[in-house]
Each structure stands twice: as C-alpha cells, then as structure tokens.
C-alpha atoms as a printed R data frame, in Angstrom:
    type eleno elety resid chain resno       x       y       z
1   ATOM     1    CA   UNK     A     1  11.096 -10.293 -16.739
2   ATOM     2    CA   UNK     A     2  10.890 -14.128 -16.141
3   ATOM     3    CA   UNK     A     3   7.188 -15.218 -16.957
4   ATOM     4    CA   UNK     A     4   7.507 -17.803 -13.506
5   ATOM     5    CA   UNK     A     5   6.531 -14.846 -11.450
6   ATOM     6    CA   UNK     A     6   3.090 -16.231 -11.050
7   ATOM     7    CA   UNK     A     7  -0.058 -16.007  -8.994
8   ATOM     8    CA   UNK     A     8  -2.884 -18.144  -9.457
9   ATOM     9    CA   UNK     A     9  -3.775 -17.428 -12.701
10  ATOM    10    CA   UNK     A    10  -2.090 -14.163 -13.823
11  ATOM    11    CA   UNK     A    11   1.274 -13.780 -14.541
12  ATOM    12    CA   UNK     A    12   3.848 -11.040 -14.881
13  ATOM    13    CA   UNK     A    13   5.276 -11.041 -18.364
14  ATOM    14    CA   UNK     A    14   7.184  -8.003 -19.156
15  ATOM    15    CA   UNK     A    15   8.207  -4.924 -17.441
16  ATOM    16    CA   UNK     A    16   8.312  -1.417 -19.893
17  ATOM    17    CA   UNK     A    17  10.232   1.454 -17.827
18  ATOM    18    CA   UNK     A    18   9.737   4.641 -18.762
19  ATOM    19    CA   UNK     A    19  12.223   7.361 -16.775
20  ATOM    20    CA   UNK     A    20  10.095  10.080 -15.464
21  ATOM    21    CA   UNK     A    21  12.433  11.971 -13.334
22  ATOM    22    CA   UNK     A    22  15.785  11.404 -11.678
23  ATOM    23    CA   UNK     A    23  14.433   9.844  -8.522
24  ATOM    24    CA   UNK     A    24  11.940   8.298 -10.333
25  ATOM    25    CA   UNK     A    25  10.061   5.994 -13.294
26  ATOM    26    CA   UNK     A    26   6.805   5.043 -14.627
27  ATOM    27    CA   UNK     A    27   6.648   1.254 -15.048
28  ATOM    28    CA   UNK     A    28   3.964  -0.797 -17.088
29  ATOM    29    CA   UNK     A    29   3.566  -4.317 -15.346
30  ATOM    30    CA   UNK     A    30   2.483  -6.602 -17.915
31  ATOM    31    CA   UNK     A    31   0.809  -9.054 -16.653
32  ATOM    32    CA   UNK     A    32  -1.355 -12.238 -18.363
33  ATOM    33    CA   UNK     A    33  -4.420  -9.935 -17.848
34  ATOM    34    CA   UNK     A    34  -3.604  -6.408 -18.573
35  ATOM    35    CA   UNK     A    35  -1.615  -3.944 -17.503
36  ATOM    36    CA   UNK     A    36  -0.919  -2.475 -14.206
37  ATOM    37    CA   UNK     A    37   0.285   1.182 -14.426
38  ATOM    38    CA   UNK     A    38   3.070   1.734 -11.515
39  ATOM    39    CA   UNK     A    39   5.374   4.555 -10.124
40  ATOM    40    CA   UNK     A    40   8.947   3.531  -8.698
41  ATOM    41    CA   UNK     A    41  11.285   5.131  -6.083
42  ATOM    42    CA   UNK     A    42  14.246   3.491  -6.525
43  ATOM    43    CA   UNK     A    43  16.783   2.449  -3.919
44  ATOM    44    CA   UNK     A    44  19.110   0.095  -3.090
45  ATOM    45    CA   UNK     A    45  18.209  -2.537   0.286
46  ATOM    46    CA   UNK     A    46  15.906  -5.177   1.134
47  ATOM    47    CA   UNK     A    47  13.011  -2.333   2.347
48  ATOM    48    CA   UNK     A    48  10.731  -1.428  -0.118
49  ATOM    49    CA   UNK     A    49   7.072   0.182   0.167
50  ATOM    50    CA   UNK     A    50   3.775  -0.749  -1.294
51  ATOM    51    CA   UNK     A    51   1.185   1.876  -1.941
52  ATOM    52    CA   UNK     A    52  -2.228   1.563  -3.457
53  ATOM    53    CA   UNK     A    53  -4.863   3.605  -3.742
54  ATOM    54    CA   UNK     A    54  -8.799   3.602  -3.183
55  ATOM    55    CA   UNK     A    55 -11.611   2.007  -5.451
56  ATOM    56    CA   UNK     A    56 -11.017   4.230  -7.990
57  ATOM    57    CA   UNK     A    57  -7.500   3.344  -8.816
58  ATOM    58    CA   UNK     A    58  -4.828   5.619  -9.783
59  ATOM    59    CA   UNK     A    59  -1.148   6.872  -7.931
60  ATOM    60    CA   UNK     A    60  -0.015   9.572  -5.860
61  ATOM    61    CA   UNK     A    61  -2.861   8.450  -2.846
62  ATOM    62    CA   UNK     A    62  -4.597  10.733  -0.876
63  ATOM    63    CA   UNK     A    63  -3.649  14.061   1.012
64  ATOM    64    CA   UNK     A    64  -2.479  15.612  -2.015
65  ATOM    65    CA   UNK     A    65  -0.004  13.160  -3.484
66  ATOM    66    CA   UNK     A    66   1.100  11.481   0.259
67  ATOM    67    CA   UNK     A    67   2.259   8.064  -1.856
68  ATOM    68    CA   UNK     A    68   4.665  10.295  -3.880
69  ATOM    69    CA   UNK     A    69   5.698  12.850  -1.251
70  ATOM    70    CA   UNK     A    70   6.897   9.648   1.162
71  ATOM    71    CA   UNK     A    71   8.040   7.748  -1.706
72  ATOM    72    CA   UNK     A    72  10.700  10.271  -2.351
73  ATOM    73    CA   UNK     A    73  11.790  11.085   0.966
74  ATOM    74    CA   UNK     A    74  12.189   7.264   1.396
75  ATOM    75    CA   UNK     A    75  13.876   6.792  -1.120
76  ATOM    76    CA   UNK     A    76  16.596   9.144   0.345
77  ATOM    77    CA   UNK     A    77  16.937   7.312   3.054
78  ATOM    78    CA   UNK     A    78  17.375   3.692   1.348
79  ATOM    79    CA   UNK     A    79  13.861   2.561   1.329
80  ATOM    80    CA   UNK     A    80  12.194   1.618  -2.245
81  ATOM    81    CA   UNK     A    81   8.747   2.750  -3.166
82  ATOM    82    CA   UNK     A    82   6.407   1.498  -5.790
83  ATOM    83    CA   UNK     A    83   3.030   3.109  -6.198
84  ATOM    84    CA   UNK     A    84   0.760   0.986  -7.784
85  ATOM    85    CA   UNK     A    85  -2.823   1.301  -9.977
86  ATOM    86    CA   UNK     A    86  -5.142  -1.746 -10.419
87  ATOM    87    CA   UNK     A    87  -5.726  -3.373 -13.682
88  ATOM    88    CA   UNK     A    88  -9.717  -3.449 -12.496
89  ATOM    89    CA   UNK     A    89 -10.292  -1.268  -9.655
90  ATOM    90    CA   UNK     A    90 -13.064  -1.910  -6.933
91  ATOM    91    CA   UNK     A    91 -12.756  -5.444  -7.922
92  ATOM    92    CA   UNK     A    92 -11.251  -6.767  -4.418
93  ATOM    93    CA   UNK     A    93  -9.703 -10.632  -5.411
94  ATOM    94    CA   UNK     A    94  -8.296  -9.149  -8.626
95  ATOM    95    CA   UNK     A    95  -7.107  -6.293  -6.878
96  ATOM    96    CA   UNK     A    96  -5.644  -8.526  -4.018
97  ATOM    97    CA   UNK     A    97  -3.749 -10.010  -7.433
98  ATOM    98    CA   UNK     A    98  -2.496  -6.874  -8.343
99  ATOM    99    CA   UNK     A    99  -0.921  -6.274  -5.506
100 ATOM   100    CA   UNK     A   100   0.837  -9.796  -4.898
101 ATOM   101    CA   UNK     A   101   2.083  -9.173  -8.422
102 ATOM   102    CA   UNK     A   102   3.723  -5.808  -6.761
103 ATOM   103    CA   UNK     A   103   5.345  -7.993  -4.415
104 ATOM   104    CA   UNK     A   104   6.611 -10.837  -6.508
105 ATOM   105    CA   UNK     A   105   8.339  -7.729  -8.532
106 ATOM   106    CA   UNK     A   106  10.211  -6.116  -5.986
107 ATOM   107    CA   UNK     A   107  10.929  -9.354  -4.802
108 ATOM   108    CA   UNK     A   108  12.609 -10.015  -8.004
109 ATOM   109    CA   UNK     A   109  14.630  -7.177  -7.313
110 ATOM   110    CA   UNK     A   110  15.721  -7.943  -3.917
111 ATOM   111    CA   UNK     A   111  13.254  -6.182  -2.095
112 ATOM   112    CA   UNK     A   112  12.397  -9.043   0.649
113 ATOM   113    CA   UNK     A   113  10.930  -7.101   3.570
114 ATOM   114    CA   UNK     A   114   8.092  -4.824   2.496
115 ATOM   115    CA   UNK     A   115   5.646  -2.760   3.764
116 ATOM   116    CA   UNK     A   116   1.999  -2.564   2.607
117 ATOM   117    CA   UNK     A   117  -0.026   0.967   2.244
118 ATOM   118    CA   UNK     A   118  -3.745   1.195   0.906
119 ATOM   119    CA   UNK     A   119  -5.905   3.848   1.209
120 ATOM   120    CA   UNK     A   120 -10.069   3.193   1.489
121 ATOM   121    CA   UNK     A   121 -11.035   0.099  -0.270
122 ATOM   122    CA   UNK     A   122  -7.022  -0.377  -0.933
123 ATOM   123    CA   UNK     A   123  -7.120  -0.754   3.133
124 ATOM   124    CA   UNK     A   124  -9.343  -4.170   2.670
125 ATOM   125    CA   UNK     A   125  -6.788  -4.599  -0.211
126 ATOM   126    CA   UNK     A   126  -3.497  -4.493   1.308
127 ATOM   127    CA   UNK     A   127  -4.707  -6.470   5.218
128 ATOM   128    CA   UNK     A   128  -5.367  -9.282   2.557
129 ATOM   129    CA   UNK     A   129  -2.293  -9.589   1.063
130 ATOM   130    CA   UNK     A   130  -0.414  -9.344   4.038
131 ATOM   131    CA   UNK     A   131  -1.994 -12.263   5.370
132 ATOM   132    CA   UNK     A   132  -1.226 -13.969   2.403
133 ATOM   133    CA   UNK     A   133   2.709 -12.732   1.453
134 ATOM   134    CA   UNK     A   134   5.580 -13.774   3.913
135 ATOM   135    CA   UNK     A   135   7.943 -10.503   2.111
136 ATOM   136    CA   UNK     A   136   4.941  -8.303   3.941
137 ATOM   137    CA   UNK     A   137   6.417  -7.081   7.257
138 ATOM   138    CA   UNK     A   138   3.539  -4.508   7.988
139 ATOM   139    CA   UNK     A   139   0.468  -2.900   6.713
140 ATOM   140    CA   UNK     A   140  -1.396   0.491   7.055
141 ATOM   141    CA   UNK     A   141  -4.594   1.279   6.181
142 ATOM   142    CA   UNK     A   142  -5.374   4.898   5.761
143 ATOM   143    CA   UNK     A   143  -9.759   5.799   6.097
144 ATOM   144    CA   UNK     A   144  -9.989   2.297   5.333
145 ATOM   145    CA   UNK     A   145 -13.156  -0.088   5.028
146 ATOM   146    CA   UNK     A   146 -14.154  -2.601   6.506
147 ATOM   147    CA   UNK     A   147 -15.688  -5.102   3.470
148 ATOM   148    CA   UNK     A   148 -13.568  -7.864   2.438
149 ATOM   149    CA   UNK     A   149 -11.553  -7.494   5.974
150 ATOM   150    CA   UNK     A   150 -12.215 -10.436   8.096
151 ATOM   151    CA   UNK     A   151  -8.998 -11.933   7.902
152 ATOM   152    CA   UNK     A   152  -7.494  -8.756   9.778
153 ATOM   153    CA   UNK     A   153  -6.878 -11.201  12.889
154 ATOM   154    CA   UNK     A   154  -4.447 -13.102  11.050
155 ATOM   155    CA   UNK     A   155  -1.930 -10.700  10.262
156 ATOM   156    CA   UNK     A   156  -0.653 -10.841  13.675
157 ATOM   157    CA   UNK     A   157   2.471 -10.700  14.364
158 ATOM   158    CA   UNK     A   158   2.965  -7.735  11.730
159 ATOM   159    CA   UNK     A   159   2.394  -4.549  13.124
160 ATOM   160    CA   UNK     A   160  -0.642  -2.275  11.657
161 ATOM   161    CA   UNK     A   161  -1.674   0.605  12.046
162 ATOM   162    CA   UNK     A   162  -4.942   2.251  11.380
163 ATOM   163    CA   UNK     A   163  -5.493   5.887  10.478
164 ATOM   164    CA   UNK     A   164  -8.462   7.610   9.782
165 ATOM   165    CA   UNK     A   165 -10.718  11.416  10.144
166 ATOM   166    CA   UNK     A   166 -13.072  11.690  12.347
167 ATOM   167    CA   UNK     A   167 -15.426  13.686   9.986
168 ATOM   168    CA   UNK     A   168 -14.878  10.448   7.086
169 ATOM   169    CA   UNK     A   169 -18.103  11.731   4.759
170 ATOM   170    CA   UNK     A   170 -18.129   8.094   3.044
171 ATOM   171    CA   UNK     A   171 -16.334   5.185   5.755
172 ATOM   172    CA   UNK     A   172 -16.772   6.542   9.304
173 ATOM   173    CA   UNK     A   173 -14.381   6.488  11.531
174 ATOM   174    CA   UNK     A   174 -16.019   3.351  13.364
175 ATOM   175    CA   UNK     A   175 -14.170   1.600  10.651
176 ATOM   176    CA   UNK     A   176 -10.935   2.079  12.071
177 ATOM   177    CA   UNK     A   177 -12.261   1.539  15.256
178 ATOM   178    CA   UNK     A   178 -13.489  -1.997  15.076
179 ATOM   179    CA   UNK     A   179 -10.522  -3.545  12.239
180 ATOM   180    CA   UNK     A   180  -8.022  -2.355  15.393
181 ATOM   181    CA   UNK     A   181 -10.432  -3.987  17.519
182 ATOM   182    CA   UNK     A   182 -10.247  -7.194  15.712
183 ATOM   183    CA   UNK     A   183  -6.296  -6.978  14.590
184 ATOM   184    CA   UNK     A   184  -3.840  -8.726  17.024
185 ATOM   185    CA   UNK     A   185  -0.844  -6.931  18.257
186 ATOM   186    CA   UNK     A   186   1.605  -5.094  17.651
187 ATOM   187    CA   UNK     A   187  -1.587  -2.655  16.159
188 ATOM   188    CA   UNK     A   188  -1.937   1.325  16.648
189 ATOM   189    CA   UNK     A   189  -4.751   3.376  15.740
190 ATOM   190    CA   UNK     A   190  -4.952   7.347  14.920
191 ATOM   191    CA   UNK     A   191  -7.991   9.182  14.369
192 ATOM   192    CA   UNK     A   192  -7.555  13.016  13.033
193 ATOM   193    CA   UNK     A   193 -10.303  15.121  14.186
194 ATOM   194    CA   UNK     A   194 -11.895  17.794  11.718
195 ATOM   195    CA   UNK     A   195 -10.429  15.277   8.630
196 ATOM   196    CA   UNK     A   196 -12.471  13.600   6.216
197 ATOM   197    CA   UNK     A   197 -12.282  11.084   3.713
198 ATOM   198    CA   UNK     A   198  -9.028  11.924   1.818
199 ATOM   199    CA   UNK     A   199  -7.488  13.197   4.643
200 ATOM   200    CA   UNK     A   200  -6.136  16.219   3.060
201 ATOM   201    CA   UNK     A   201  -7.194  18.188   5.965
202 ATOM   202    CA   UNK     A   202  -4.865  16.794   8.378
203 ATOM   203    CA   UNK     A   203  -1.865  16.752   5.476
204 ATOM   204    CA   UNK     A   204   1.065  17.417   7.889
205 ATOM   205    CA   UNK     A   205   0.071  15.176  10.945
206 ATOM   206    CA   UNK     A   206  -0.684  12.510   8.614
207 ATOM   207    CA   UNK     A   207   2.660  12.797   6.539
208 ATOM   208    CA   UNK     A   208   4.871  13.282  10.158
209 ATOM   209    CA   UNK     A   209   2.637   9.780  12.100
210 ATOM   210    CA   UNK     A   210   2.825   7.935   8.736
211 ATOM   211    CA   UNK     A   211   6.396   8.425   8.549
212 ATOM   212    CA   UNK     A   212   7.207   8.088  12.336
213 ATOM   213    CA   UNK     A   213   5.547   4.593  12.081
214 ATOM   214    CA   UNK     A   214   7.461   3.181   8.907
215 ATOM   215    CA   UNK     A   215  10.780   4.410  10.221
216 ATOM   216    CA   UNK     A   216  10.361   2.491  12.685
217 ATOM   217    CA   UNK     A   217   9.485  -0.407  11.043
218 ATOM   218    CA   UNK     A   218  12.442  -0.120   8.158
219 ATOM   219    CA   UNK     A   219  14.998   1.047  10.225
C-alpha cells in the first residue's frame, strides 16, 4: 500500500488481509500510529460504505450485528462495505483520523462515492468527516450524540439522516432532534418508539429504513 496515503500526521503503511469468508475479509490497516482492525465486503463500483461503531470501538454495530447484516446484502447488490474499529476509541480527532484513513483506502481502490455510518459517539465521528472528505456523499448517524457536532450545518448538500429510540437510556432522543434541527437539507429524521440505546429493539424497522435510505442514495 503506497505510504502517500496521508492525513495530517498518520499515515497508512501496509494493508495485511486475512480471508474470513467468501463474501468477506478481515483487514489490518497499518497505519504510522497503530493499527486499525477492519471488516470488508467486497464489490466491484465506485459505492462503497463506511461503518463505525460507538465509543467503545469494535465491528458488527449495533442491533445485533446491523454493520455486517447490510454489509453483505450490499455487497450483493454492487455496493462495498468496510466496517471499521478505532486505533483509540472515544478519542474524537484521532477517531475522525481513523476514519479519513477508511476513506483514503477505498479510495485507493476506486471507491469514490461513499457513504458514512456511525453509531453513538461514531455519529459525532462520521458528521465530521463528511464535512471534511469530498468521496463522502452522505452520512447517518444511528442514537447519535451530540458532542463534537457543531459542524453538522456544513455538510449540506449531502443528505443525512438521523435515527434514534425514543427510550435511548444513555443519549436521549433530543439528540437527534436538535443535530436535524441544525443540519441543512436534504436531512430526515426517524425516531423508534419503545427502542433504546442499541436499537436492538426495533431490529427489523431499523434494518428495512436504513436500507431504504442508502438505496436510494447508491442507486
């Protein structure tokens, strides 16, 4: 992997693939600065999807594995997924990092109009680097906070969309409520009620609005 795909200072260096299933691989970005542990739906086309995760790190998002369910049924119909962990998570400008580093790899493979997905703290995460990357088309952000966000005005013209339960235990749903307030259009906003936090109670509406909203914006 060529070391000029650079932001600020970190650096991706190397890429290790390791084949997890046929759909599927496990990538290791190396970066200047660690590590960032990644899952990859491959497909061919210039649509890929972002997905990140909540303070804690990690893949396979919330509502039991949604980055991972989508990722594959994307991937069958032509759109690339890379789930992606944080080198130091909770830690928003390297995080922010992490996730241009995301971009500048599926850029490197072709990828040129993606689509940004972040789940609690990876909401403030992924509104920041799509003000910031011109390959971002869109962003979601799924029971997302509102720390870090105030440059949620500037992502306009991208659509966004904001999801979150109505019975969030740790953001409330107010959240939501005022970064749609604040974004510019094209912006939607769903609130689930009887959901919480990790929105595994509202699994199937989540997975069928999700998906209605990013085939829409990839096809």
């Amino acid at each position: 992997m060529p070391q000029m795909l650079r932001h600020s200072a970190i650096a991706l260096q190397d890429v290790i693939h390791l084949p997890e299933s046929e759909t599927s691989e496990r990538l290791q970005l190396v970066t200047s600065e660690g590590a960032l542990p990644c899952r990859y739906h491959l497909a061919e086309g210039e649509h890929a999807i972002l997905w990140v995760f909540g303070a804690g790190g990690g893949l396979g998002g919330p509502a039991g594995g949604l980055y991972t369910r989508l990722g594959r049924q994307f991937r069958e119909s032509g759109t690339a997924s890379l789930e992606l962990d944080y080198r130091l998570p909770g830690d928003l400008e390297g995080c922010i990092l992490d996730v241009l580093i995301g971009l500048a790899y599926l850029e490197s493979l072709g990828k040129s109009r993606i689509v940004l997905v972040g789940h609690s703290f990876g909401g403030a995460v992924v509104i920041n680097a799509g003000v910031i990357s011109d390959a971002v088309i869109a962003v979601a952000a799924l029971s997302s906070q509102t720390a870090g966000t105030h440059a949620i005005g500037k992502l306009s013209p991208k659509p966004v969309i904001f999801i979150h339960g109505e019975k969030d235990e740790i953001l409330p749903p107010a959240c939501s409520r005022d970064l749609h307030a604040h974004a510019g259009e094209p912006k939607e906003l769903i609130l689930y009620p009887g959901c919480f936090h990790g929105l595994d109670q509202c699994q199937e509406a989540l997975d069928r609005d999700l998906s209605r909203w990013l085939r829409n914006i990839v096809s």
